[in-house]
C-alpha positions as CSV (number, residue, x, y, z in Angstrom):
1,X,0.8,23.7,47.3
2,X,4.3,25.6,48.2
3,X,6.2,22.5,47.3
4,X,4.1,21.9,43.8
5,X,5.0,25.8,43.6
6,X,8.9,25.6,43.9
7,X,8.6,22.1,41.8
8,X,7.5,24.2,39.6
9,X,9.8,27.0,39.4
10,X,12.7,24.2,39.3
11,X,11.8,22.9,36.2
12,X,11.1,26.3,34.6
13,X,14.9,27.3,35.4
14,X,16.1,23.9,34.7
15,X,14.3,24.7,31.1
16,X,15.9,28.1,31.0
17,X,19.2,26.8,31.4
18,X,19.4,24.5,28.3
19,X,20.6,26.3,25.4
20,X,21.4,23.3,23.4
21,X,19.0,20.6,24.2
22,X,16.0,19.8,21.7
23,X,12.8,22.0,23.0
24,X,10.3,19.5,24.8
25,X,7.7,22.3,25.9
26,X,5.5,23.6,23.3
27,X,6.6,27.2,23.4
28,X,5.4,30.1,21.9
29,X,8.0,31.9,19.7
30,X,8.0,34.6,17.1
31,X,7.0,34.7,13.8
32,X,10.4,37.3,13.0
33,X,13.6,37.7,14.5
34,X,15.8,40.4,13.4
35,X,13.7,40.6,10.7
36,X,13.6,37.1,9.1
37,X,11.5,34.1,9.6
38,X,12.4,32.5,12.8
39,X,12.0,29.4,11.6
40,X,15.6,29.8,9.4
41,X,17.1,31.2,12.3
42,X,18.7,27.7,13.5
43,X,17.8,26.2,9.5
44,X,19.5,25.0,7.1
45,X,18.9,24.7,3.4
46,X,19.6,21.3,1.3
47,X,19.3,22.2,-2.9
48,X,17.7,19.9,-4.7
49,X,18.8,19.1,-8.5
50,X,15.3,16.9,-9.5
51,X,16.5,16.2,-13.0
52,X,19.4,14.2,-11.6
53,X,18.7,13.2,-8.2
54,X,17.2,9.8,-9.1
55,X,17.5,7.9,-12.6
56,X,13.5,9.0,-13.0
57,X,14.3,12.3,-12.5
58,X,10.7,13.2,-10.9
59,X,9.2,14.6,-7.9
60,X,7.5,11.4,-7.0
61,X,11.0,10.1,-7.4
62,X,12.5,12.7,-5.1
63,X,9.8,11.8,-2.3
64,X,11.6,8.3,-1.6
65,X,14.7,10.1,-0.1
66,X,12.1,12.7,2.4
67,X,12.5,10.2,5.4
68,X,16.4,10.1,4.9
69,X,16.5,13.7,4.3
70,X,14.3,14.3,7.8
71,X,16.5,12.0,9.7
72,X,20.0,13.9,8.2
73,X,18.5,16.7,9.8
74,X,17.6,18.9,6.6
75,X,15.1,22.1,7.4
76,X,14.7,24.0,4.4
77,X,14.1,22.3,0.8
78,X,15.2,24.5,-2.4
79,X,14.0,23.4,-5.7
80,X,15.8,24.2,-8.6
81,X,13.4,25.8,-10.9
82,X,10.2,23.6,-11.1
83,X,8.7,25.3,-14.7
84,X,8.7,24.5,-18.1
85,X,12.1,24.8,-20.3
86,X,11.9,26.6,-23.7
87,X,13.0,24.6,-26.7
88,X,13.9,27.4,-28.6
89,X,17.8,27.8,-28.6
90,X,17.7,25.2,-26.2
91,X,21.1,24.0,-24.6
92,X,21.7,20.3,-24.6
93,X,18.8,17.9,-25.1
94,X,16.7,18.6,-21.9
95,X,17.8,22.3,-21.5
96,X,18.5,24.9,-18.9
97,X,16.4,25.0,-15.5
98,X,17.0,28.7,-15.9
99,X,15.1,29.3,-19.5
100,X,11.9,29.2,-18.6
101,X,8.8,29.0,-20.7
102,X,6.1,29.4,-18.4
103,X,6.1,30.9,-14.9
104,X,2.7,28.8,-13.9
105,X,3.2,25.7,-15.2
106,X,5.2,22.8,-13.7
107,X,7.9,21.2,-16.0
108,X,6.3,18.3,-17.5
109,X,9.6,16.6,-17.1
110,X,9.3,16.1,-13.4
111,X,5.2,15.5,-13.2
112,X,2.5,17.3,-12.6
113,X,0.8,20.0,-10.2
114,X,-0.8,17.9,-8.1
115,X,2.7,15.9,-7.8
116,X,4.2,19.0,-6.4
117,X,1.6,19.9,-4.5
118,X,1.7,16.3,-2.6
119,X,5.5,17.0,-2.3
120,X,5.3,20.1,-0.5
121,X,2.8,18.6,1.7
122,X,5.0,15.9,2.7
123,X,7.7,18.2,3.3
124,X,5.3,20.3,5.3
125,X,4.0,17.0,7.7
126,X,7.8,16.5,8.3
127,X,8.1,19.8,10.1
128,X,10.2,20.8,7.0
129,X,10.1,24.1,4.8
130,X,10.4,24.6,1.1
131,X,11.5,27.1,-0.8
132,X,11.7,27.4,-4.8
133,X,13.8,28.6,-7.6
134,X,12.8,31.7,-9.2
135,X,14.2,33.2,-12.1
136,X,12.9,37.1,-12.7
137,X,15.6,38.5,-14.4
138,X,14.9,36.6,-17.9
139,X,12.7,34.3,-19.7
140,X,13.4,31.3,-21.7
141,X,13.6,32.4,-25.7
142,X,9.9,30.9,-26.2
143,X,8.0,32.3,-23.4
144,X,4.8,33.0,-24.6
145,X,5.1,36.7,-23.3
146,X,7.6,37.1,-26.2
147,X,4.4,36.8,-29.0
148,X,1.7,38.4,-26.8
149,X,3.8,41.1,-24.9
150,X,6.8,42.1,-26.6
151,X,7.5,45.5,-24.6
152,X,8.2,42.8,-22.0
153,X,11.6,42.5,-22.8
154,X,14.5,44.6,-23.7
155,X,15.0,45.5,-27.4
156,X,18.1,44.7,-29.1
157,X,19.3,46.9,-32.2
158,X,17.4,44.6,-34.9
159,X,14.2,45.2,-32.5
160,X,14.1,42.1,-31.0
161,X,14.3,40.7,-27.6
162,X,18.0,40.9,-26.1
163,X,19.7,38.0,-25.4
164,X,20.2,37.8,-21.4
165,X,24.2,38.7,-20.9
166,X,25.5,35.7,-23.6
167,X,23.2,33.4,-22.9
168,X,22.1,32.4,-25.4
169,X,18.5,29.8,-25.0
170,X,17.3,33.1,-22.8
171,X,16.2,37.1,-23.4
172,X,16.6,39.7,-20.6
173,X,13.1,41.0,-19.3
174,X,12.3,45.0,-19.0
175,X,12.2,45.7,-15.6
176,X,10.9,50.0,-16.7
177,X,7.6,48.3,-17.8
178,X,5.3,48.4,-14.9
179,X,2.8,45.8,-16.4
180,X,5.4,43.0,-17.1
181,X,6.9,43.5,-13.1
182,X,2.9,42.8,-11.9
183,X,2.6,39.9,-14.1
184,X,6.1,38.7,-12.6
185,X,4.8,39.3,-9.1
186,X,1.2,37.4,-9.7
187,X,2.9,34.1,-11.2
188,X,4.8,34.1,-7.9
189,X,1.8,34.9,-5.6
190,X,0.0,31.9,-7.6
191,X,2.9,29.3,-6.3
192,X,2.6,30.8,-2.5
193,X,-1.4,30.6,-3.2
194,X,-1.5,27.2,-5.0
195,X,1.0,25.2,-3.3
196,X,1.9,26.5,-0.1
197,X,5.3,27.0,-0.6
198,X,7.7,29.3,2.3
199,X,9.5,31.5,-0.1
200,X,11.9,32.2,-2.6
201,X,15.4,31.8,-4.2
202,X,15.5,34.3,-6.6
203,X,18.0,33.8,-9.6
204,X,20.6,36.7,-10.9
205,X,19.1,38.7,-8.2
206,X,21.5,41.2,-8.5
207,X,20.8,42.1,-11.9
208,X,17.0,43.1,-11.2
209,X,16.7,46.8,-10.1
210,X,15.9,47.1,-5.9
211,X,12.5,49.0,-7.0
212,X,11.3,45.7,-8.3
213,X,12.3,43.9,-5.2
214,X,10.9,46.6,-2.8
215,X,7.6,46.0,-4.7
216,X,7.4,42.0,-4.8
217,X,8.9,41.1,-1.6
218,X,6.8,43.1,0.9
219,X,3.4,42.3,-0.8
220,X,4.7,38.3,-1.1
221,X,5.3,38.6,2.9
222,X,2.2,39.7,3.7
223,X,0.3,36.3,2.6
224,X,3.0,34.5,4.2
225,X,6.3,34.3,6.6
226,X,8.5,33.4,4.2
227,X,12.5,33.5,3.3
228,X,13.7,35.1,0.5
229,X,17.3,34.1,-0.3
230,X,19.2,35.9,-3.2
231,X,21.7,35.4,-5.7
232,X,24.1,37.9,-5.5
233,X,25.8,39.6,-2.9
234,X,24.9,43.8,-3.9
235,X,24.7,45.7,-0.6
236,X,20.7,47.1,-2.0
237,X,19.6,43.2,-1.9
238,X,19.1,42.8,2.0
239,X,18.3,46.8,1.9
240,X,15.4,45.6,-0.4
241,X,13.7,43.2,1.8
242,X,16.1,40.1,1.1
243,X,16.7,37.6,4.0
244,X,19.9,36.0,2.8
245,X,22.5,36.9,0.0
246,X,25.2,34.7,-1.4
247,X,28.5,34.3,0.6
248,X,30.6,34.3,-2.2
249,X,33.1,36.1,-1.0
250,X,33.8,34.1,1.6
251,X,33.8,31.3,-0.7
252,X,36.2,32.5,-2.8
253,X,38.4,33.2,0.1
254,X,37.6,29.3,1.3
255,X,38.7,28.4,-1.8
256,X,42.3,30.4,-1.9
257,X,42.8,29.0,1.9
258,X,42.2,25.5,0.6
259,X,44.7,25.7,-2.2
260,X,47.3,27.2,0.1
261,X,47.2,30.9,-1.5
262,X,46.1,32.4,1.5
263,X,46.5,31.7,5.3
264,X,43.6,30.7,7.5
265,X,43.6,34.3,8.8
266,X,42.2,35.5,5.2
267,X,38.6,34.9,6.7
268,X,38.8,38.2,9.2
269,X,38.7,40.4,6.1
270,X,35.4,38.9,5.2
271,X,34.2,39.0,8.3
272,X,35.1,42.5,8.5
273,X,34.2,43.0,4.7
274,X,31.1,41.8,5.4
275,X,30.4,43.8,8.7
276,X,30.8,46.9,6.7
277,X,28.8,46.1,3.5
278,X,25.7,44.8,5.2
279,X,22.6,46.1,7.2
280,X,23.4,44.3,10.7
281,X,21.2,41.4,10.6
282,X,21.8,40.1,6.7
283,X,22.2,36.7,6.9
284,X,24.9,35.1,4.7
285,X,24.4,31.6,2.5
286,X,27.6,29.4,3.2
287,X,28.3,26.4,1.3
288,X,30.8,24.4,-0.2
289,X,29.2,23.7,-3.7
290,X,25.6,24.8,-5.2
291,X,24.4,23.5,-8.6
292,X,26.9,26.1,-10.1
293,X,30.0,25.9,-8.8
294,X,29.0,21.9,-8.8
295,X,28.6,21.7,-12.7
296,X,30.9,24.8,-13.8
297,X,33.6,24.5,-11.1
298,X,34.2,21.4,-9.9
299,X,33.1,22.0,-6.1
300,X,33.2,20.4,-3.6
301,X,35.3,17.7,-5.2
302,X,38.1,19.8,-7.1
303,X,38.0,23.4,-4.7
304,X,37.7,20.8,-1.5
305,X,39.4,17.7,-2.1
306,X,39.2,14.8,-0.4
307,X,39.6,15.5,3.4
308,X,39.9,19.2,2.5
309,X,36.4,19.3,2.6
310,X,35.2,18.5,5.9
311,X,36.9,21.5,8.0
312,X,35.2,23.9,5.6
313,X,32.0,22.2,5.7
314,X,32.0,22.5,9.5
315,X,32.7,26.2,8.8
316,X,29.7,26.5,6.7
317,X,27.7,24.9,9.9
318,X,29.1,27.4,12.6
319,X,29.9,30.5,11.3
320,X,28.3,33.8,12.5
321,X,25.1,35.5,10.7
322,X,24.6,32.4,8.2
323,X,22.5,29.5,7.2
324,X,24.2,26.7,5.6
325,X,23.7,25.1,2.2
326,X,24.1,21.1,1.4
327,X,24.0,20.9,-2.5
328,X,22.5,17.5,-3.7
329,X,24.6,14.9,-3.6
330,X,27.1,16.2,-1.6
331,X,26.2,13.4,1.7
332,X,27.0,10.6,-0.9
333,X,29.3,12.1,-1.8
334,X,28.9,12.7,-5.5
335,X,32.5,13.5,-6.8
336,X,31.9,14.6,-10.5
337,X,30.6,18.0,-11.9
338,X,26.5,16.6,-12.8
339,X,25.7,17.8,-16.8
340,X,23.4,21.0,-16.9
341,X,21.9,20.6,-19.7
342,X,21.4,16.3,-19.9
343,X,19.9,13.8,-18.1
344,X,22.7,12.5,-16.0
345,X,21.3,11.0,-12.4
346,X,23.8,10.5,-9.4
347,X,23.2,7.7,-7.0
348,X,23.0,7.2,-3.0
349,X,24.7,4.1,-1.5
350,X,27.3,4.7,0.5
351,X,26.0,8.5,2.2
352,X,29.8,8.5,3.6
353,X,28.9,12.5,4.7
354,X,24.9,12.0,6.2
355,X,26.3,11.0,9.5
356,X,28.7,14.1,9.5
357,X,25.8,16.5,8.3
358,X,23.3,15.1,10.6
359,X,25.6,15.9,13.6
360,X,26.4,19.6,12.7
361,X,22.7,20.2,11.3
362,X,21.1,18.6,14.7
363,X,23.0,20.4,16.7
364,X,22.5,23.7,14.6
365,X,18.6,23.3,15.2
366,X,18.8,22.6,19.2
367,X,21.1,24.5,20.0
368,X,21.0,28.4,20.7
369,X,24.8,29.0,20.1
370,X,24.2,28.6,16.7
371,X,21.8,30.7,15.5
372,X,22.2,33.0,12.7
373,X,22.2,35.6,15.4
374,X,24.5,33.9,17.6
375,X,27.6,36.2,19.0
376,X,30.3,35.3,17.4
377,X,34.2,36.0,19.2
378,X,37.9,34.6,17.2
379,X,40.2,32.4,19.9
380,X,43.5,32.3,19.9
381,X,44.4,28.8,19.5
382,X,47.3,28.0,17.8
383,X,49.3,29.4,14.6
384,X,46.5,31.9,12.9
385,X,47.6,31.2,9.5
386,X,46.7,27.9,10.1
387,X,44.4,27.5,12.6
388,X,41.1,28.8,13.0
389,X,39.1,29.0,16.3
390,X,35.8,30.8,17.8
391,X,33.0,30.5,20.0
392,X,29.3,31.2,19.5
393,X,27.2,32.5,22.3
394,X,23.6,32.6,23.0
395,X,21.0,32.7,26.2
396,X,24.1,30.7,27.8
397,X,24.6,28.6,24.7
398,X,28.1,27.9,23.9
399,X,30.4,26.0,21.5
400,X,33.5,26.2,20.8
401,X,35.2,25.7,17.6
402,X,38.7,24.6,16.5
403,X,39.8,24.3,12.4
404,X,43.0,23.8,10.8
405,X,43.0,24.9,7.4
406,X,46.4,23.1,6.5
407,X,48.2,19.9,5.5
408,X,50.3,19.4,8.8
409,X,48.7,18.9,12.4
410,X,48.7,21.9,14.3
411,X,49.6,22.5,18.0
412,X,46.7,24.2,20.0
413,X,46.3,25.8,23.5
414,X,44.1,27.2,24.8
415,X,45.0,29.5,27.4
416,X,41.9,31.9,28.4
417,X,40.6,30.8,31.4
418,X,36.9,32.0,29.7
419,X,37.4,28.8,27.7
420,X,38.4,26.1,30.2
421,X,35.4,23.8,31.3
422,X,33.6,20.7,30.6
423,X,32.7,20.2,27.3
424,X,31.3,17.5,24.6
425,X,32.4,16.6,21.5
426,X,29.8,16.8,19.3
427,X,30.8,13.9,17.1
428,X,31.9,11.3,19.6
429,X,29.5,12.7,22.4
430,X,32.6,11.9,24.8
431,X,32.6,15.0,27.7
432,X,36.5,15.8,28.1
433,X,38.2,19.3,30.3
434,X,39.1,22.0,27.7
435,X,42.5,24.0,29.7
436,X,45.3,25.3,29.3
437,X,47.2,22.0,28.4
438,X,48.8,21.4,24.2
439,X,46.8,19.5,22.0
440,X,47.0,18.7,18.7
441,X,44.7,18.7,15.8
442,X,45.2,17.0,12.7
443,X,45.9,17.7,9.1
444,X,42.7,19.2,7.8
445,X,41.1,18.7,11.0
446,X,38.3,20.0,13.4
447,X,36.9,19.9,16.7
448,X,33.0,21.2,18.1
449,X,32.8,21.4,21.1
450,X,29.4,22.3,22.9
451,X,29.9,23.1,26.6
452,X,27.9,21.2,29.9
């Protein structure tokens, strides 16, 4: 009995010792930490453009790729919107995702219902999440509330409906009338209630007023854990009950480093940006393209180039108090700007990047260090304006990280003794000695390093 004891105790603390192994105990954990759903804690979120991921442009369609998706590692599914699109002042021959006709209806254009509902339950039996698009701040210009409830909307001077900024195919909703934000709030109840769905992205966010979101969000919560992600970046939409916001100044400051207009340095005033802006625990959406910057400017294949991309993509993966977004297509990848408003399907052959994302997404889910909550501490490495380098830390979790945001190879040493140890590299699983000795990393290069 004493030995089956101290067997026992062995493997407990053997257990308690892995911070970046996969978890083969079924242990209890938390619905919340820091406030979120723990299940995006170590997640990641992969957008999905159904109109052009596949030449049927369907949800059965989509369903094919679910097994490759599970095996690269993808958590969290985000549909673009899923509803009807207006044909009034309609863009293009198919129309904006974003001008929506009906807020309980499923565009005909990708199937029906019971389609998505199958969908979601596939996602679901793959241990996977999914989260859709939702757009509050406006409704497409044929939305049947403009006939039947026109003090829904905000009146322009000739008494009609406003156009939404200069949008033209939509018209901004009135947020002052009380019956149009319940109505709002019951269409999104029905999608949790209907079709099981984990939360939200929630379109121009930022332009919808914080008593609105202080209204939805908690009562949407309460049927469900669930993730609410916003557009925008306003210091009131985590105050409001938002999970995640929009990195987007961090992407713009990815984007100067990649052109060469700022040094690699240029990140700490995010970081610190950031710090100050943000109730402690907001978690921050890093990417590398999304469906706009994709169709409107050129990302990843114009603001990333080439092998540009891949040190800033492992950023996206690592960094401190985020979750990380892979834009359809990007694993291909798809090197064009995909139409917004036409039928214009992108293909999967080659998936030069799955291999890439499956390492940094695997090890993002089994391992501690990488949490969204993960401590987070810069490394002197090398030259800061080109190289950046940090660990992340958690219940004695550790990786180590080493970028160079330039064209030339950099020289690197690493000469605090806190860092020096066995390590693995992540993408060629070899275990090597991290000390004091130079090495060099490549042009546009990177290094992960999880430590034994």
């Amino acid at each position: 009995m004493r030995n089956l004891y101290f067997s026992i105790l062995a493997i407990a603390l053997t257990l308690a010792t892995i911070g970046c192994q996969p978890n083969k105990t079924e242990v209890e954990v938390p619905e919340r930490t820091d406030g979120h759903p723990t299940w995006i804690m170590q997640g990641n979120i992969y957008e999905v453009n159904i109109r052009q991921y596949t030449p049927e442009g369907t949800l059965n369609a989509f369903a094919k790729h679910l097994d490759r998706l599970q095996k690269m590692g993808v958590q969290t599914i985000w549909f673009m919107p899923i509803n009807p699109i207006s044909k009034v002042d309609r863009k293009g021959s198919l129309g904006s995702y974003y001008a929506v006709s009906d807020y309980c209806k499923i565009n005909p254009e990708f199937g029906t219902l019971e389609d998505f509902k199958n969908v979601v339950k596939a996602i679901h039996d793959r241990g996977m999440k999914v989260i859709i698009d939702w757009v509050p701040n406006h409704t497409g210009a044929d939305h049947a509330w403009l006939k039947n409830h026109p003090d829904f909307y905000v009146q322009g001077k000739d008494g009609k409906a406003a156009v939404a900024f200069d949008w033209a195919d939509v018209r901004q909703l009135n947020f002052k009338n009380p019956v149009m934000q319940d109505s709002m709030i019951n269409a999104m109840k029905y999608w949790v209630k209907e079709t099981d769905i984990d939360g939200f992205r929630c379109d121009v966010a930022w332009n919808v007023p914080a008593g609105f979101w202080k209204k939805s969000i908690p009562q949407l919560k309460k049927m469900k854990n669930m993730f609410f992600l916003a557009e925008g970046d306003s210091t009131y939409l985590p105050k409001s009950g938002f999970d995640a916001v929009y990195g987007w100044h961090m992407f713009k400051m990815m984007e100067k480093i990649a052109k060469g207009d700022r040094p690699a340095f240029g990140l700490d005033s995010i970081v610190a940006e950031n710090a100050k802006m943000y109730p402690k625990n907001t978690i921050q959406l890093y990417f590398t393209s999304n469906h706009d910057e994709n169709s409107w400017n050129h990302a990843d294949f114009g603001t990333f180039p080439k092998e540009v991309h891949a040190p800033f993509a492992v950023f996206t993966q690592t960094m401190q108090n985020g979750v990380p977004l892979v834009y359809s297509g990007q694993e291909e990848p798809v090197l064009r700007a995909l139409k917004f408003f036409d039928k214009d399907p992108m293909s999967f052959k080659e998936l030069k990047r799955a291999a890439f994302y499956t390492t940094l997404q695997d090890l993002r889910k089994n391992c501690k260090a990488l949490a969204a909550n993960a401590a987070f501490a810069k490394v002197k490495a090398g030259d800061p304006k080109a190289v950046y380098a940090y660990t992340r830390e958690k219940d004695g979790a550790k990786i180590l990280v080493l970028l160079n945001f330039s064209k030339t190879p950099q020289n690197l040493q690493l000469s605090d003794p806190k860092l020096h140890g066995k390590v693995t590299d992540i993408f060629t699983q070899k275990t090597l000695e991290i000390d004091a000795k130079t090495r060099t990393l490549p042009a546009w290069g990177y290094a992960v390093y999880r430590y034994n």
